[in-house]
C-alpha positions in Angstrom: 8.1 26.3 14.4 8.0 27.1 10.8 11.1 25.4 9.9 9.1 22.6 11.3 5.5 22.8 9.3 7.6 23.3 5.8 9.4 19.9 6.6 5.9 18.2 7.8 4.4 19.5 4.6 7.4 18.5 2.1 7.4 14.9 4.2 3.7 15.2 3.5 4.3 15.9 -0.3 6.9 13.0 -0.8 3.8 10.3 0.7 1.7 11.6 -1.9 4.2 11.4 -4.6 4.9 8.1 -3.9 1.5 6.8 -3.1 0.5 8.8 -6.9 3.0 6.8 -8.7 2.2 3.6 -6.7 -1.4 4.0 -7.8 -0.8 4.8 -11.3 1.5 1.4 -11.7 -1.2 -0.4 -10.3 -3.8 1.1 -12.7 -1.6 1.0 -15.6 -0.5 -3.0 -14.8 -4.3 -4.0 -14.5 -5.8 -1.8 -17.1 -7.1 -4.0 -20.3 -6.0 -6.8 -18.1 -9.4 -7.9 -16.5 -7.8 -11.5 -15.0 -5.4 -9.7 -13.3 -7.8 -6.6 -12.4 -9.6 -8.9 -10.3 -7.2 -10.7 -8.6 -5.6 -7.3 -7.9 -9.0 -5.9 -6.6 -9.5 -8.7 -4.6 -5.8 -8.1 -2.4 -7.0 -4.3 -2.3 -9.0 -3.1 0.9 -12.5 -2.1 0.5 -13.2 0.4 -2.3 -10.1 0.0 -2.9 -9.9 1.4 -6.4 -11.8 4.1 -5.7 -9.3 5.1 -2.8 -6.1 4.5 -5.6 -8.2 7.7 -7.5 -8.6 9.5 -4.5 -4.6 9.3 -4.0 -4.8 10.8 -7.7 -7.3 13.3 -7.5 -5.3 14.2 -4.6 -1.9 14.7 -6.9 -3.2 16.1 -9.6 -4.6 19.2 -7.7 -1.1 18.9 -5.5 0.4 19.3 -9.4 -2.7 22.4 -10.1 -2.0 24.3 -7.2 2.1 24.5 -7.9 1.3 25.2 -12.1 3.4 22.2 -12.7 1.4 19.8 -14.4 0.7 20.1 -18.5 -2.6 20.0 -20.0 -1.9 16.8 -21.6 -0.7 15.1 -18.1 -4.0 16.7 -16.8 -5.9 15.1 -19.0 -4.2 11.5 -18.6 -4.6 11.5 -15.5 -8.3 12.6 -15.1 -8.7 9.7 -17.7 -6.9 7.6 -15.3 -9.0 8.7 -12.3 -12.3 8.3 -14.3 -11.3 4.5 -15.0 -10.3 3.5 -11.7 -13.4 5.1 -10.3 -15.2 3.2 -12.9 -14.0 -0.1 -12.2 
């Protein structure tokens, strides 16, 4: 039963990894691109930006909790979070 949670939780820990990284190519593509932000936005489900920095907020306290994140990355990303929920 443990043996089982630890796999649920490290199958749980790869989605977020790759839904992070998905996020942050789609922010990073559309970024200073406002053309292609909006065709982008438009393909996204509702609030979909908004749910691309949830994914992130998501990671970067995934990264927090384990001490594996540097204070620069931190700060990148929360800039990164800020923009998407801006847009």
């Amino acid at each position: 039963s443990e043996a089982l949670s630890l796999n649920d939780k490290d199958k749980e820990g790869d989605g977020l990894i790759t839904q992070a990284y998905a996020a942050l190519l789609v922010a990073f593509l559309v970024e200073g691109q406002p053309a292609l932000r909006a065709d982008v936005k438009c393909t996204l489900p509702e609030d979909g930006f908004a749910k691309l920095a949830g994914v992130l907020e998501r990671f970067r306290a995934f990264h927090e909790s384990l001490d594996s994140i540097s204070e620069e990355s931190r700060e990148s990303l929360s800039r990164v979070i800020r923009w998407l929920r801006g847009t």
